[in-house]
C-alpha positions in Angstrom: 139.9 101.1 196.0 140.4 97.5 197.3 138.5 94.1 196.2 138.6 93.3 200.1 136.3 93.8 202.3 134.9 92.2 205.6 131.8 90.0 205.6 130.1 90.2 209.0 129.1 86.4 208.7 132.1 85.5 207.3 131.7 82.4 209.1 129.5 81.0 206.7 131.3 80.8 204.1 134.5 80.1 206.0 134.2 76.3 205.7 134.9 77.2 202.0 137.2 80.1 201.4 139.0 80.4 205.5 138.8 84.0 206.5 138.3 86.3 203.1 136.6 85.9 200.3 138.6 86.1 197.2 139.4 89.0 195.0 136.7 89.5 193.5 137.8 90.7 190.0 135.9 88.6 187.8 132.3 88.2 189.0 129.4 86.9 187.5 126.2 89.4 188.4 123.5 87.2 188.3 121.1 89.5 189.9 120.7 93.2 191.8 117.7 92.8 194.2 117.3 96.6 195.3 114.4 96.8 199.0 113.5 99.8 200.1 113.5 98.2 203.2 116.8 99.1 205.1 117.6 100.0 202.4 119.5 97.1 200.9 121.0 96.3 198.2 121.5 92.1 197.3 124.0 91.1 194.6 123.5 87.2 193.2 126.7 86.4 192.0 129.3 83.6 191.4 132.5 84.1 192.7 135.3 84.1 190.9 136.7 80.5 191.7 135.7 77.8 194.0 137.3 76.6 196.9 139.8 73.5 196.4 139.2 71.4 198.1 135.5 71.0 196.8 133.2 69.5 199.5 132.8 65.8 198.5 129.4 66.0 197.9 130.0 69.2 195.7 132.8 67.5 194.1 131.2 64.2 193.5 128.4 66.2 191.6 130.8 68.1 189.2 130.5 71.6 190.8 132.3 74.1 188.6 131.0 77.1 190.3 129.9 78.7 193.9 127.4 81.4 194.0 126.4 83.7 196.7 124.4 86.2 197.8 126.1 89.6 199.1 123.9 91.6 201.2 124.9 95.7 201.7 123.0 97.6 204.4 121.7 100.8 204.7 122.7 101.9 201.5 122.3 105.3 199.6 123.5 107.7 196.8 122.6 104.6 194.3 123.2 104.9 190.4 122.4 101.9 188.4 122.9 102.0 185.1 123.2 99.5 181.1 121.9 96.8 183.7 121.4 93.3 181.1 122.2 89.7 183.4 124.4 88.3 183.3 127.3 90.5 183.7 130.8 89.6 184.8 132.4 92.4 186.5 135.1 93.7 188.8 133.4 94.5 192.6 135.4 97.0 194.5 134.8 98.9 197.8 136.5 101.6 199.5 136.1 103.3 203.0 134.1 106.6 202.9 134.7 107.7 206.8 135.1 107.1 209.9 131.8 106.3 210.4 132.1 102.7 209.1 130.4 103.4 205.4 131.6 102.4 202.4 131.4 103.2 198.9 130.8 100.0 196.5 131.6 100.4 192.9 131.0 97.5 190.4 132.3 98.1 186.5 132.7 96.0 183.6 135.5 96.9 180.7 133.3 97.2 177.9 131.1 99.6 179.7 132.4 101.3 183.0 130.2 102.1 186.0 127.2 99.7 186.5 126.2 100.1 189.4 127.6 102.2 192.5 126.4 103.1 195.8 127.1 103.7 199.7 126.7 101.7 202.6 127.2 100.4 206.1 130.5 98.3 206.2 128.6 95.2 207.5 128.1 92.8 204.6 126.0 90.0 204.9 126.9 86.6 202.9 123.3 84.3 202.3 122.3 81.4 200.2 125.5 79.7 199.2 125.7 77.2 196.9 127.8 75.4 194.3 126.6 74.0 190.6 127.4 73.0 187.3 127.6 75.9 184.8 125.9 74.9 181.8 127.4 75.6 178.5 125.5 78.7 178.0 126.6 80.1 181.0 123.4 80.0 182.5 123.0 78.7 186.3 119.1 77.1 185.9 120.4 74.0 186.8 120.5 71.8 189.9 122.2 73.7 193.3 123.6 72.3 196.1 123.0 74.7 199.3 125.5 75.0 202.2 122.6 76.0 204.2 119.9 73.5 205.8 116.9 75.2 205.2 118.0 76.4 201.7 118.9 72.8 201.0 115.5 71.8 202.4 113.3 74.5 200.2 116.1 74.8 197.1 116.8 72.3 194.3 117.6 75.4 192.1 117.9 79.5 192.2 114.3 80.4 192.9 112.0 82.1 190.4 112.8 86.3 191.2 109.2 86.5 192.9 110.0 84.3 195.4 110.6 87.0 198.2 111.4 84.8 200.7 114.7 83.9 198.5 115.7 87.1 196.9 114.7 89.5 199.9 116.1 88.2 202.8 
């Protein structure tokens, strides 16, 4: 299995992190939005270090943290299981065939398997944004979105019924 995998809009988060996200070892699961739709699966999560340089504005704000949301289409064979946010975890993929699926995997140390599934190979990257942990680890505070219409709508993660949010 690899950490590594391509993000079909990888051009939005490019600004930030050039061409690859980075190993993504140590994640912070902040949520698992599963839509029969597709079917897709979308991981919330903070990735494991932000870029450097900051953005100014990020920086002059005290960003500690970037968060994203990783999109996986047309997914199947799901097994979610001991699911209790926030979870910091090591997200791995692997290719299933030739057929451009993969299979993604994410496991913590204390408890293994959390979640694992198959997919198309096209990631999607939404809603990225950088904050200020607060000291109980919790991200309820004030975001700064990359995106304009996020930034527009957005001074913080939106309540989990907000579809327009979670689901797109």
């Amino acid at each position: 299995m690899t950490t590594g995998f391509p993000v079909r809009n990888m051009q939005y988060l490019a600004p930030l992190y050039g061409t690859e996200l980075p190993a993504l070892e140590r994640v912070r699961v902040r949520s698992i939005q599963l839509n029969w739709r597709g079917p897709t699966v979308t991981l919330r999560l903070d990735l494991p270090e932000p870029p450097l340089p900051l953005p100014q504005a990020w920086a002059e704000a005290g960003v500690d943290t970037v968060q994203c949301h990783l999109v996986f289409l047309g997914v199947e064979d799901l097994s979610l299981s001991d699911w209790n946010p926030p979870v910091t975890a090591r997200l791995s993929v692997s290719p299933l065939d030739a057929k451009s699926r993969i299979k993604m995997v994410l496991e913590t140390s204390e408890n293994g398997v959390l979640l694992e599934f198959s997919s198309s190979s096209d990631v999607l990257a939404h809603h990225l944004s950088g904050f200020r942990r607060r000291p109980d680890g919790t991200d309820s505070g004030p975001h700064l979105f990359k995106g304009g219409i996020d930034r527009r709508l957005y001074a913080t993660v939106p309540e989990p019924h907000v579809r327009v949010f979670h689901e797109r």
